[in-house]
N, C-alpha and C positions, 0 to 999 in steps of 0.2 A: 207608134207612128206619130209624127209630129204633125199639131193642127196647123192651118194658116195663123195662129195668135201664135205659136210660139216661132214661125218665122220671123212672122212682124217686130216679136221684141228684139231680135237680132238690128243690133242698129247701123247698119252699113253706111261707108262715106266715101267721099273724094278728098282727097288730101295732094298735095305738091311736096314731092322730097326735098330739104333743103339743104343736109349732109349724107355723104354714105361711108361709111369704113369698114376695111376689114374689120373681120373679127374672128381672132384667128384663139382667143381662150374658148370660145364655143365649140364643144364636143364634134359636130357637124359641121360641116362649111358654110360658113352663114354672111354674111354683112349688116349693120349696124345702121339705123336709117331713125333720122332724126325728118317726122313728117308734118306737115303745116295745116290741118287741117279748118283754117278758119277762124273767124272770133267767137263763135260758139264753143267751138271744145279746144284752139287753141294749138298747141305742137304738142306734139306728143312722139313716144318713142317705139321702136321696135327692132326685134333681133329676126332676120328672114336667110333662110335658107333657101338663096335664091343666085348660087355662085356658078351654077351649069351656063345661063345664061346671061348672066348683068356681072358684071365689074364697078364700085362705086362712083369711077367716074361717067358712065350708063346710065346711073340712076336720078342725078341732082337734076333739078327744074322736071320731073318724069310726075305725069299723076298717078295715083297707084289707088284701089281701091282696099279698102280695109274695115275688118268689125271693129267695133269702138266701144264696145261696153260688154267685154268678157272679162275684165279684170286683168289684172298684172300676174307676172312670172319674171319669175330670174333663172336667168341664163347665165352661166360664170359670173356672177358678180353683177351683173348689168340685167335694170327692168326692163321688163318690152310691157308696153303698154298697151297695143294695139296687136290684131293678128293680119297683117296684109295676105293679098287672094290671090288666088293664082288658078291656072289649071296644071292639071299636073300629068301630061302624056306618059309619065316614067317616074321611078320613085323614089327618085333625086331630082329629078327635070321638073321644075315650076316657071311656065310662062306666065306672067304677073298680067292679071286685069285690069284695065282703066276704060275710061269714056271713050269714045270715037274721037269725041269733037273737045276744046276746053272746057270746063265749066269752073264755078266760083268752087273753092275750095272750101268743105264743110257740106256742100250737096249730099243730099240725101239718096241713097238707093233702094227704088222699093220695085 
């Protein structure tokens, strides 16, 4: 069972998407998302399987919440650096989480 300390080191953020692209070498249907997450950690990248719902023109200026200190993977060729969140009604269906309201991009989720 996981304690409240090892939630807390899960480090969650807000970020603003600056680019989205297919990405059609990914085994899965995914799209390609280049995310802003502030001067503290900076842009960073990520591969999401999230084509049920978003098209990458849907996604640019979108905040999207995401873990930020799981490590990298590669995905055909391409690091994802980040895991963006979603919920997932279905097991291909990811509705992507963000804030209500804007907030500074780098915020913290606790």
């Amino acid at each position: 069972m996981p304690t409240p300390d090892d939630f807390f080191a899960i480090d969650m953020r807000v970020g603003t998407v600056l680019e989205a692209a297919p990405f059609p070498e990914a085994r899965k249907p995914a799209i390609q998302l280049t995310i802003d997450f502030g001067p503290e950690l900076g842009v960073r990248r990520s591969s999401a399987q999230i084509t049920v719902h978003y098209s990458p023109e849907t996604l640019v200026g979108r905040q999207v919440i995401a873990v930020t200190n799981i490590g990298t993977r590669k995905i055909a060729g391409f690091t994802s650096e980040v895991l963006v969140l979603g919920a997932m009604p279905g097991p291909t269906e990811v509705v992507l989480l963000n804030p209500n309201h804007p907030v500074p991009n780098g915020t913290r989720i606790g």
